[in-house]
N, C-alpha and C positions, 0 to 999 in steps of 0.2 A: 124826044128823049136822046141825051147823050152816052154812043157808044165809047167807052174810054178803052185805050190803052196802058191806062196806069191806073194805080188802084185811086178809087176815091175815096178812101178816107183822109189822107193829110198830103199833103205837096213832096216831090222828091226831091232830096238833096240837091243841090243849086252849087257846091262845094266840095264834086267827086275828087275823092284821092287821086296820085298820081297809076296811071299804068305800068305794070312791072316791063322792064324792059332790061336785058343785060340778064347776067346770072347773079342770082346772090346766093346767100348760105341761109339755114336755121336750124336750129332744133326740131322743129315740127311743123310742119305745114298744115293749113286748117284750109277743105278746100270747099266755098261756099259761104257766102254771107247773108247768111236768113241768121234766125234768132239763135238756131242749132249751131249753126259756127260761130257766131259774134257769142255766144256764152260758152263756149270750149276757148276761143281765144281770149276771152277775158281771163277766165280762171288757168291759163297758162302761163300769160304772162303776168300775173299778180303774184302768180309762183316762182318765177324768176326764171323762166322760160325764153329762150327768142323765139318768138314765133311770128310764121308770116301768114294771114290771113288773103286769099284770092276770091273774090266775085264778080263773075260776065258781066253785071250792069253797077249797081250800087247797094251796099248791103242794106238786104231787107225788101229791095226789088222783088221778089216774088210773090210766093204764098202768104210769105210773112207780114205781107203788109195787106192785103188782097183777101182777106180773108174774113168770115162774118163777127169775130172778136171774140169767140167763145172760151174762156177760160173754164175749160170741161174733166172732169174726171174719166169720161167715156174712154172706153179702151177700142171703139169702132165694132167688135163683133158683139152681136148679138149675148145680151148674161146669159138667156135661157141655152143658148149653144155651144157657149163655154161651159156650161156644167154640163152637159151631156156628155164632149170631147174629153173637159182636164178633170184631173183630180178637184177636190174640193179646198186642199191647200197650193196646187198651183192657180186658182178661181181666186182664193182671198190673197194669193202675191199680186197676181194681176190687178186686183184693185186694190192694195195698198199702194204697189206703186203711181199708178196713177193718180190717187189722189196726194203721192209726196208730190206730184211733177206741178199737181195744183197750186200746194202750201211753197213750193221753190218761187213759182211765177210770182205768187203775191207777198212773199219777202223780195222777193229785187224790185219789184216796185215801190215797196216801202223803204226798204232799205236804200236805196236808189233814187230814189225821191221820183221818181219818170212819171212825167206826166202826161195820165193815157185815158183819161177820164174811167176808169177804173170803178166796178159797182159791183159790191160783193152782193149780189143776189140768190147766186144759185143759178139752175135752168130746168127747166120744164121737160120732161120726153112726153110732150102731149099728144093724147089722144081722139080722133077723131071719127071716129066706130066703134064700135060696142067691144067686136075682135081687140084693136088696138086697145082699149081698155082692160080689157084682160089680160093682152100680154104683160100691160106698165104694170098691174097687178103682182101678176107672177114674178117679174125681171125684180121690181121692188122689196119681193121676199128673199129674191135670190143675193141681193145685194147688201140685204141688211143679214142678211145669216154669213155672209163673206165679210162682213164688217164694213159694209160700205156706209156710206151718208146720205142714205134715199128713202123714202118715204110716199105710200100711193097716196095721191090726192084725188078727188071727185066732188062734180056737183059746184054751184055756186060758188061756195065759202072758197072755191078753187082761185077767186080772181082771173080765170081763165077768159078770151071771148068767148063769143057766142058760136056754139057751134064746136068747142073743145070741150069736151066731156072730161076731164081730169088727167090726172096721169102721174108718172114718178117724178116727183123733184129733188133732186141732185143737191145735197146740203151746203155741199163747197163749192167754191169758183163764183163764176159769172160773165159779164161784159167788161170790154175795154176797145181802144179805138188804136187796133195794130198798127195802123199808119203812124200815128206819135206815139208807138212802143216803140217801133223798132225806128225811129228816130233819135229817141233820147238813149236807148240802151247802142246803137252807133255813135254816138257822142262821149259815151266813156270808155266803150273799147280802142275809141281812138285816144282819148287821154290815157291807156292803161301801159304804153309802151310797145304794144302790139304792132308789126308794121302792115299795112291795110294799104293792099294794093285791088282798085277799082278798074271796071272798064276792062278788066284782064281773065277771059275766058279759057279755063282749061281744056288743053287737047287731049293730053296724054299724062297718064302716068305709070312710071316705070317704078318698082320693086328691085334692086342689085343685090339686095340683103345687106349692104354695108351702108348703101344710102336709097335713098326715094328721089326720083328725079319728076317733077311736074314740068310740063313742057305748055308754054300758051303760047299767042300769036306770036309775040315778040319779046319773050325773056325767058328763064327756065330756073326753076327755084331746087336745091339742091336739101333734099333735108334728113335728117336722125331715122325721123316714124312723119307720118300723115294719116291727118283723118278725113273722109270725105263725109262730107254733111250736104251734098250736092241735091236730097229728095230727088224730086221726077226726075233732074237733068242728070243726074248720075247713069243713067240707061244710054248714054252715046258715048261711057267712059269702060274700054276696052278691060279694065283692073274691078270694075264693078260685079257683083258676082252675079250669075248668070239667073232670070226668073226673080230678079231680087224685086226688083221695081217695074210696076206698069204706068202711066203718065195717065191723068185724070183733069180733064178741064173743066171746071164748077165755075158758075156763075153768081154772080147776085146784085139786086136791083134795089134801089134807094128811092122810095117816092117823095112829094112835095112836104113839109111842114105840114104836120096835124093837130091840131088843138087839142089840148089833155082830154077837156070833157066829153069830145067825141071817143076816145078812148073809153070814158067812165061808162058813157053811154053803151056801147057794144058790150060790155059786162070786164074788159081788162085791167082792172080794177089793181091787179098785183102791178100789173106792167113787165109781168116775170115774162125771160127771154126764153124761148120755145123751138123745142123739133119735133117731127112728127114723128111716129113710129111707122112709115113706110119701108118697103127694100131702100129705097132711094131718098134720103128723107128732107124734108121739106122744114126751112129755119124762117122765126119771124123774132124782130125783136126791133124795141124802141130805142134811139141812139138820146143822145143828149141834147141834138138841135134838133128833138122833136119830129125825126123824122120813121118812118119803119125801112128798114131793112131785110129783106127776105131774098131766099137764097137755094142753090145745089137740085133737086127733084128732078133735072134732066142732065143729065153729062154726055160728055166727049172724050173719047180718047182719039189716037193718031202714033202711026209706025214712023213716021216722018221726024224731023228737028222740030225741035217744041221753042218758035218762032214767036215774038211778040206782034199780040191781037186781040182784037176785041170781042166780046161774048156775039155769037152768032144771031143772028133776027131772030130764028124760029123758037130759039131754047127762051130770048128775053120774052116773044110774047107767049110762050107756054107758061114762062114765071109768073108773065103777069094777070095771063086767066087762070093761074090757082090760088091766085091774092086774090084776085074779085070773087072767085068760087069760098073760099075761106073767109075773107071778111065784107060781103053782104053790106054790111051797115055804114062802110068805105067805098060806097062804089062809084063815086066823084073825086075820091083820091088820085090825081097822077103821079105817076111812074119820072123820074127827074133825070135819072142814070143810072148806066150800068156798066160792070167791071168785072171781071173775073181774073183765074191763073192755073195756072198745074200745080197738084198734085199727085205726092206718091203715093202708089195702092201698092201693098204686098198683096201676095198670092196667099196668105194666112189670113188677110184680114187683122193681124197684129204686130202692134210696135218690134222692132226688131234692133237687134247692135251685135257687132261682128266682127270677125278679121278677114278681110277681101285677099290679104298675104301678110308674110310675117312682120311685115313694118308699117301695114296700112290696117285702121278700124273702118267701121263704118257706120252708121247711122241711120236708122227710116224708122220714124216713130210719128209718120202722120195718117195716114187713110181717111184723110179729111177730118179728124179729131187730134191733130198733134201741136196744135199752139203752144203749149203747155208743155207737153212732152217731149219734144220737138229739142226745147233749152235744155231739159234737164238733163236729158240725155246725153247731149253734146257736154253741158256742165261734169257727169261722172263718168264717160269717154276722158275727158282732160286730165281728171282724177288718176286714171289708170295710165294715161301715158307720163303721167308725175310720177308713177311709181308706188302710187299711193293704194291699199288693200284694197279688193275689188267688192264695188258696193252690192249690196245684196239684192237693190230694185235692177242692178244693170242687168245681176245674173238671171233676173225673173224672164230677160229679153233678150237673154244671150244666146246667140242660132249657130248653131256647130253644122247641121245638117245643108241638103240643097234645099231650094225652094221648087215649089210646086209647081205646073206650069200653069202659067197665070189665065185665069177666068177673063181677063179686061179686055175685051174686047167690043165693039161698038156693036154688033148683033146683039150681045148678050146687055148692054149697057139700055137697051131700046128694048131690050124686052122685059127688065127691071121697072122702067118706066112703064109701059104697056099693062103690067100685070098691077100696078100701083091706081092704075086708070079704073080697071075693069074692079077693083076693089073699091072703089071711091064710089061708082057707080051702083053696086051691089049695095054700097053702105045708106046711100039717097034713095033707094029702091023701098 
């Protein structure tokens, strides 16, 4: 099996922009090119905006492309825990928003034309214990009395494999292939007048109150306001707020071509794209070249610089004994490659957007569910530095307070998994 350093779903750019080098001026500096800042720089400079857009390798290098493709409504914390915590009208903002971040992604893609192999399905929160069944029960009610788009499933008629007992399916969203998202969607932030300087990693930035100074290896961009949409790597950036961001290394593994009917045969009849309801949760779903993809159940973090590498041995062959533990009826399927990347954990466990000082925003709307969220948010960030009334889904994840001091820690990360084991085992028992 091949361990990669780049994501496997589509090839990277062959045609990086130039490195900023020298100083220049803008309006607004956007720092980070995943999907979060190529859709704040899009919708800036469509506004008539100069803006310069900054990314360490090439935009979309990250998570954004590295990622299992889920276009999710999930807001990452648990439903049954957010009613407990919030109100029941801060419960139904959290999941309107989320599901607008959905209906955003799938207008720029239609609107956009980007071809991403894109399959409006849905996703499974499947269950695989009786417990987990009950919770997708409970979460399902909580979701449809919030207004959400979910629905408990169970039993056969599920189209589930074998060995998935049912569970909540998420009405909106689905699969797509972020390596040719965030391809096609760099291909017309760069046709949008935006200047897209690659290869150009941020050190510093400074706040003067009269300008924002971003400083990298060898140029320094002088500008109005900036936004960082930097996710994990925003944590080595001194203007970043303190507890904001913890770094999470998720993995996922792609095995060989499988034939539909072996599919039909193990009962996955829907082909519906699936997580588990673990602390730690476990992704399987069918790509377009017929291949499965499955993913995340063990992570990493690290205090250290979040360095390009590839998924560690022990995490890929842990992934790949809960594929063979999970699909039984596959267990001559090989494993082909493997990829992962960092992402951002808050210490809330929820999307968040910000002012790190008076002329800089900021951004983190992943926790390992922000594909989706991720743009939109960067998209109504852009809104607000246009001047434009401040949107009602921003204010849902607007954070005035500090953050908490953060859980993510590699002990606690091992013992998520550990306690995921010890339940698995209890549920075979």
């Amino acid at each position: 099996m091949k361990l990669l350093t780049e994501t496997g779903w589509a090839p990277q750019p062959t045609d990086p922009e130039p490195t900023l080098t020298g100083d220049v001026t803008c309006d607004v500096a956007v720092l980070g090119g995943g999907v979060g800042g190529m859709s704040a720089a899009l919708r800036l400079a469509e506004s008539g905006a100069d803006v310069v857009l900054l990314e360490a390798q090439t935009c979309g290098w990250g998570a954004s492309s590295r990622n299992a493709g889920y276009v999710t409504n999930s807001v990452a914390a648990d439903p049954g825990l957010l009613a407990l915590l919030f109100s029941r009208d801060k419960v139904r903002a959290l999941f309107q928003y989320a599901e607008a971040a959905v209906e955003f992604t799938q207008d720029v893609i239609a609107d956009r034309e980007i071809d991403c192999d894109f399959e409006k399905v849905g996703i499974v929160a499947a269950a695989v214990s009786k417990g987990q069944l009950r919770k997708a029960r409970r979460n399902a009610k909580i979701m449809a009395a919030a207004g959400s788009s979910a629905e408990f499933i169970e039993g056969p008629a599920a189209g589930l494999p074998d060995g998935f007992l049912g569970g909540m399916r998420e009405g909106i969203g689905g699969t797509l292939n972020p390596g040719k998202y965030v391809l096609g969607l760099r291909d017309i932030v760069l046709a949008s007048g935006a200047r897209v300087f690659e290869h150009s990693r941020v050190l510093n930035v400074s706040d003067h109150g009269t300008e924002v100074t971003i400083e990298t290896g060898h140029g320094r961009v002088h500008a109005k306001q900036a936004l960082l949409t930097t996710n994990a790597y925003g944590k080595d950036l001194a203007i970043t707020p303190r507890r904001l961001v913890s770094p999470v290394w998720t993995s996922l593994v792609e095995t060989e071509p499988v034939a539909p009917e072996r599919l039909d045969a193990i009962g996955w009849t829907s082909r519906a794209p699936m997580v588990t309801s673990h602390m730690i949760l476990e992704s399987y779903r069918v790509t377009p070249r017929n291949t499965i993809v499955f993913g995340t159940r063990r992570l990493e973090t690290t205090k250290g610089p979040l360095a390009a590498r590839t998924p560690s041995p022990p995490v890929v062959e842990d992934l790949v004994r809960g594929f063979r533990e999970r699909f039984p009826g596959l267990g001559d399927v090989q494993p082909q490659r493997a990829w992962g990347g960092w992402i951002g954990m808050s210490s809330t466990w929820l999307p968040a957007a910000g002012q790190a000082s008076p002329n800089v925003l900021y951004s983190l709307a992943c926790n390992g569910h922000g594909f989706a969220q991720a743009q939109y948010v960067g998209h109504l960030l852009a809104g607000r530095l246009a001047g434009e009334p401040a949107a009602e889904d921003l204010q849902t994840i607007w954070h005035t307070g500090r953050f908490w001091p953060s859980f993510v820690t590699q002990p606690a990360l091992n013992l998520g998994w550990f306690a995921d084991r010890v339940l698995d085992r209890l549920a075979r028992a």
